[in-house]
N, C-alpha and C positions, 0 to 999 in steps of 0.2 A: 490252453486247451479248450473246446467245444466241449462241453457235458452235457449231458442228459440223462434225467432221472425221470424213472416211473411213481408218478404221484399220483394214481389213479384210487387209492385209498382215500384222496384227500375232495372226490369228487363221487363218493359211493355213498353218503352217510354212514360208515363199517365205524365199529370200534372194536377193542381187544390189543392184542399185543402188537400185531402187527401196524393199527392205525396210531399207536402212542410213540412206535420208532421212527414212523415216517413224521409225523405231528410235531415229536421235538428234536429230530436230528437236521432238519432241512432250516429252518430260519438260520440258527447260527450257522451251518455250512453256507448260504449265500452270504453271508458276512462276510464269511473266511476266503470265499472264493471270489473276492472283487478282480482279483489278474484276469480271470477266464468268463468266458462264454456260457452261460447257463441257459438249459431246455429244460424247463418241465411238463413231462406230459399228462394230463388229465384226459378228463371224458366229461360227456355231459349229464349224466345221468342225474347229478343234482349240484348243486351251487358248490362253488371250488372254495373249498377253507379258507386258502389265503387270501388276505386283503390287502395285500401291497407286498413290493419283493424291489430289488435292487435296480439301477438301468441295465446291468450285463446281464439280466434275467429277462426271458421269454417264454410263457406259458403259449403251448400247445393244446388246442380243447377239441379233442376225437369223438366223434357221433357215437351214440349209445343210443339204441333203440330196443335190446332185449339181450339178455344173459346170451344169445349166442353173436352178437357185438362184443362179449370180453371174449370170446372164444379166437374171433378174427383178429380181435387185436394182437392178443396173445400170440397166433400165430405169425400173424403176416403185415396186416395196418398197419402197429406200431412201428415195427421195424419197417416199414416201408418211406415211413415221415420220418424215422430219426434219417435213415438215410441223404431224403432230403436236406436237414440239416448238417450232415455231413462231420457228426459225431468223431471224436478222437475216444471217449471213453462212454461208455453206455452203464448205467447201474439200475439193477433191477432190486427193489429193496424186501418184494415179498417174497422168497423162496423158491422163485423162477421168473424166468424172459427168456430174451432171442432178441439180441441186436440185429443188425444188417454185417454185412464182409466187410472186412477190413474197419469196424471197428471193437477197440476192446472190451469186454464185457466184465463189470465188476458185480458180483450176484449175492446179496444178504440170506443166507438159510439159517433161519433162529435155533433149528434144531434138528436132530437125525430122524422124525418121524417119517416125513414123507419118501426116506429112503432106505428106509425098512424092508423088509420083503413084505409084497403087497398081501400075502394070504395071513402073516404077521397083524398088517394094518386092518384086514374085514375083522380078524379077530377081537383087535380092539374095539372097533366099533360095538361090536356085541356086549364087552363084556360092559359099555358104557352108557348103553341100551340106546344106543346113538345108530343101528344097523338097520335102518331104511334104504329103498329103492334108489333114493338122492343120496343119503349117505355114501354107498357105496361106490356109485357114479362118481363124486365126486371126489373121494380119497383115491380112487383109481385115477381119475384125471390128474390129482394133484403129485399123484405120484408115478407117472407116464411123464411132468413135465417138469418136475422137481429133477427127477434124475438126465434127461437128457441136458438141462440147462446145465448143470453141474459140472456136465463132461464140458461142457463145449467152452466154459468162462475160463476167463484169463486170470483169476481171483476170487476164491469165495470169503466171504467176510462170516462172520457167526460172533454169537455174543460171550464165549466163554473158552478157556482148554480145552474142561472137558467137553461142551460140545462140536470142537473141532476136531476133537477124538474121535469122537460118535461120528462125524459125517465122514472121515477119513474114512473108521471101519468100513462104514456100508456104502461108503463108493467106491472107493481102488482111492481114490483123489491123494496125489502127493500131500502131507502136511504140512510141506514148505507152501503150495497154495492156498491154505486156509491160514485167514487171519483174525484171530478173537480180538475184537472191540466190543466193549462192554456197554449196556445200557445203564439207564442211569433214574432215580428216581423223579419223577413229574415234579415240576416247580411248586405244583398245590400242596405239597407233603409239610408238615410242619406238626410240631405240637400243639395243639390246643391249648388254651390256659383260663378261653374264658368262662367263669363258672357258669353261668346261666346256659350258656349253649350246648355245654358238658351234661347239666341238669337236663334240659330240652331232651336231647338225644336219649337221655338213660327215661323220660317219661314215654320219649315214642315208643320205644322198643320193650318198654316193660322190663326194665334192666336194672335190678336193685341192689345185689348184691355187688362185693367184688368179681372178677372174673375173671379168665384167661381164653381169649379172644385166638379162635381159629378157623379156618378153610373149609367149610362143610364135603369141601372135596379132594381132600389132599389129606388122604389115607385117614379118615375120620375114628377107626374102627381102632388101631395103636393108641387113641388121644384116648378112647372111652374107656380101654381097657387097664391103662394104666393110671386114670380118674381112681378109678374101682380100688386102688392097691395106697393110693394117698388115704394118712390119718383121717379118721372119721371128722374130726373138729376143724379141720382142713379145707375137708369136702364141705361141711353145714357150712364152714364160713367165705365158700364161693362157687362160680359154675363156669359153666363154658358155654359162650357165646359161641355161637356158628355162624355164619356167613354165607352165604350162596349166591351165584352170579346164576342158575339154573332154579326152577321151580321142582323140581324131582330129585335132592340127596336121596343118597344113598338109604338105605332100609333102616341101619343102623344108626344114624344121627334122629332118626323120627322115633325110634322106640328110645335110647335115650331121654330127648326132650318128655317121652310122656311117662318114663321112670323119673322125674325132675329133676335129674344131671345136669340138663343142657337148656339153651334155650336156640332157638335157629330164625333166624334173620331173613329172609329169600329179599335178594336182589334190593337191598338198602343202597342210600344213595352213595355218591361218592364224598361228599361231606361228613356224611354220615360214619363211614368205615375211617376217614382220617380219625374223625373225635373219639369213633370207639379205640385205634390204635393207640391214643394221646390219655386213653383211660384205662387200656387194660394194666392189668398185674404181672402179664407176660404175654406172647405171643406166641403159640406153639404150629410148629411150621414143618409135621413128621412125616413132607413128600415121600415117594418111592423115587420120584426123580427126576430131576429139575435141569433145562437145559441152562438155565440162569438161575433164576430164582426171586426174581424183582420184590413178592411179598417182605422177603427179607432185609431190604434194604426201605422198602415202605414203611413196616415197623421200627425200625430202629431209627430214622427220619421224622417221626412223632414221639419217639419217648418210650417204645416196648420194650422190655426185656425179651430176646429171641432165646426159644427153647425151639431149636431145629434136627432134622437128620444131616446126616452126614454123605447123605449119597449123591453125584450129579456133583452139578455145578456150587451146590452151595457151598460148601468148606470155603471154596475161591472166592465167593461173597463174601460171606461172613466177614472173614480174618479169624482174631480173636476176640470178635464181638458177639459170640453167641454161645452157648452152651447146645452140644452137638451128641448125637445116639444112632445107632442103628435104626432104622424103618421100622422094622418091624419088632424093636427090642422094649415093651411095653414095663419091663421092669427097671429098665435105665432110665427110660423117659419121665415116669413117675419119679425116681429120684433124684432126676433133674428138677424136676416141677416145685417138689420136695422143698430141694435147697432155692430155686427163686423166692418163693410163696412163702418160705420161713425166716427170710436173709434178709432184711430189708438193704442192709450196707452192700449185700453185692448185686441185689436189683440197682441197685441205683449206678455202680460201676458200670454193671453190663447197659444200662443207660447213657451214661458218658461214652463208655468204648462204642454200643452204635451210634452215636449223633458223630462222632467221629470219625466211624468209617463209613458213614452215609454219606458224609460230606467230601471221601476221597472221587465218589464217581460225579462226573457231572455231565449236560449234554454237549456243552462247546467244546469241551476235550474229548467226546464221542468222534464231534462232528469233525473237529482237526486231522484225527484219525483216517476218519474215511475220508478225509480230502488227501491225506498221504499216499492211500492205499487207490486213487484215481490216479493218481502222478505215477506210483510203480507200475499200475496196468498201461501206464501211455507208453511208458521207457523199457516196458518189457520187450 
């Protein structure tokens, strides 16, 4: 087969979710795909990640000269070069494209947001105080091109059941055409073990006590409320690290930290959140709803005992490696916390049980995956 993949993540300086499934599903898939023909297409807008790739690979590098260069691409450029190359399967790995005719299009959507109903999505933006003039613009963009790409593929891929559920919902989309392949935790993920570095990290942060390490943004307000309902000798003998990838939590994690509950973290490094996961006392993970749920497999990859919700994609993460509650069920979650923080014997099970099923996901059986699901959009 001729392939081609949009790698223009790997040529934006972007990170987040989308640049860590293009970052590690693509080296092992040109491994795997030594039979066929490989395209990757970039842009130039800054230095291409990769530094070396197979001889049946060939990188493409498309002019970028201003945000409305991704627009042309999007539309019409890209597809105009894959053409050129004369594609049998086209995959588009960020939640939309548009090949050329006549060939197949294989489309990764991580999740049902962007096809949601779009007065749905301004809403969210508001309640995330994310509802600026660009905001708006561009969740409307991304969901004008999220859903027509949808209709038109030969295959949507997504990273879980449930959210090939969700996308089913809110497109019509057959669920015979949606195929969950799962992501999988980063190669850097491990335990920490060594004491000084462990030491380090807990002087930067001002991190003394024991703790139970969580999301400043993923439903913080269930985590503080059921803090409150744990034995008082409990609470004195630890706190909750917060974490934040945003400079503005929510209202609730900053009155917290100044009642002395909590402490909050804003945007630590990524070495940094490994050692804190390889030191907390548990990890508590009380999403409203998760199209995967990767923290959870982050944590239990280091060593955390996961105390998570039960809604979304996690259960299907987890297994039986995590102790599981309602969202918004603040008196379960507490005695969940409860029994980690008092059990030392089944911290350490739920220990074992996640380094074990952390290590069922991996990227090269990602990547085999989606080299499958290229071969069925060719033979369809």
């Amino acid at each position: 087969m001729r392939i081609g993949i949009d790698v223009r993540y790997l040529s934006h300086g972007l990170v987040g979710g989308v640049h860590t499934y293009i970052t590690h599903f693509v080296p092992p898939l040109l491994e795997l795909a030594e039979a066929h023909e490989i395209f990757l297409y970039a842009d130039d807008k800054r230095p291409f990640e990769l530094s070396s790739w197979p001889a049946n690979v060939r990188v493409r590098r498309l002019p970028w000269r201003s945000p409305l260069s991704s627009v042309r691409l999007d539309w019409s450029a890209l597809a105009r070069r894959m053409a050129e190359d004369r594609l049998d399967v086209a995959h588009f790995p960020a939640n939309y494209g548009f090949g050329p005719p006549r060939t197949r299009v294989v489309l990764t959507v991580h999740d049902a947001l962007n096809l949601h109903p779009l007065p749905r999505i301004i809403q969210g933006l508001a309640s995330s105080n994310s509802r600026t003039t660009r905001g708006v613009l561009l969740m409307s963009y991304l969901h004008l091109c999220t859903r027509r790409a949808v209709g038109r593929a030969a295959l949507v891929l997504t990273v879980s059941r449930y959210a090939r559920d969700e996308i089913a919902r809110y497109s019509g989309l057959d669920v015979d055409r949606i195929v969950p392949i799962p992501h999988a935790p980063t190669p850097d993920l491990g335990r920490v073990t060594d004491p000084d570095r462990l030491a380090a990290i807990r002087v930067q942060h001002g991190v003394g006590r024991p703790f139970v390490l969580a999301d400043a943004l993923k439903n913080p307000g269930v985590l503080i409320r059921a803090w409150r309902r744990l034995p008082e000798a409990m609470r004195a003998g630890h706190e909750i690290v917060f974490f934040s990838r945003r400079p503005d939590p929510l209202v609730i994690v900053g009155d917290a930290v100044r009642e002395g509950l909590a402490r909050l973290l804003i945007r630590p490094s990524r070495a940094d959140v490994i050692g804190l996961y390889s030191m907390a006392d548990a990890f508590a993970f009380p999403s409203w709803t998760e199209g995967f749920g990767l923290p959870v497999l982050e944590a239990m990859a280091c060593g955390a005992p996961v105390v998570a919700s039960d809604r979304g994609a996690i259960p299907e993460v987890a297994g039986d490696a995590a102790l599981m509650c309602d969202a918004e069920d603040d008196r379960a979650l507490a005695a969940e916390l409860e029994r980690v923080l008092g059990d030392p014997e089944l911290a350490a099970s739920l220990r074992r049980r996640g380094f074990a099923r952390a290590a069922e996901f991996g990227w090269r059986r990602t990547a085999a995956e989606i080299l499958r699901s290229y071969e069925r959009a060719a033979a369809a």
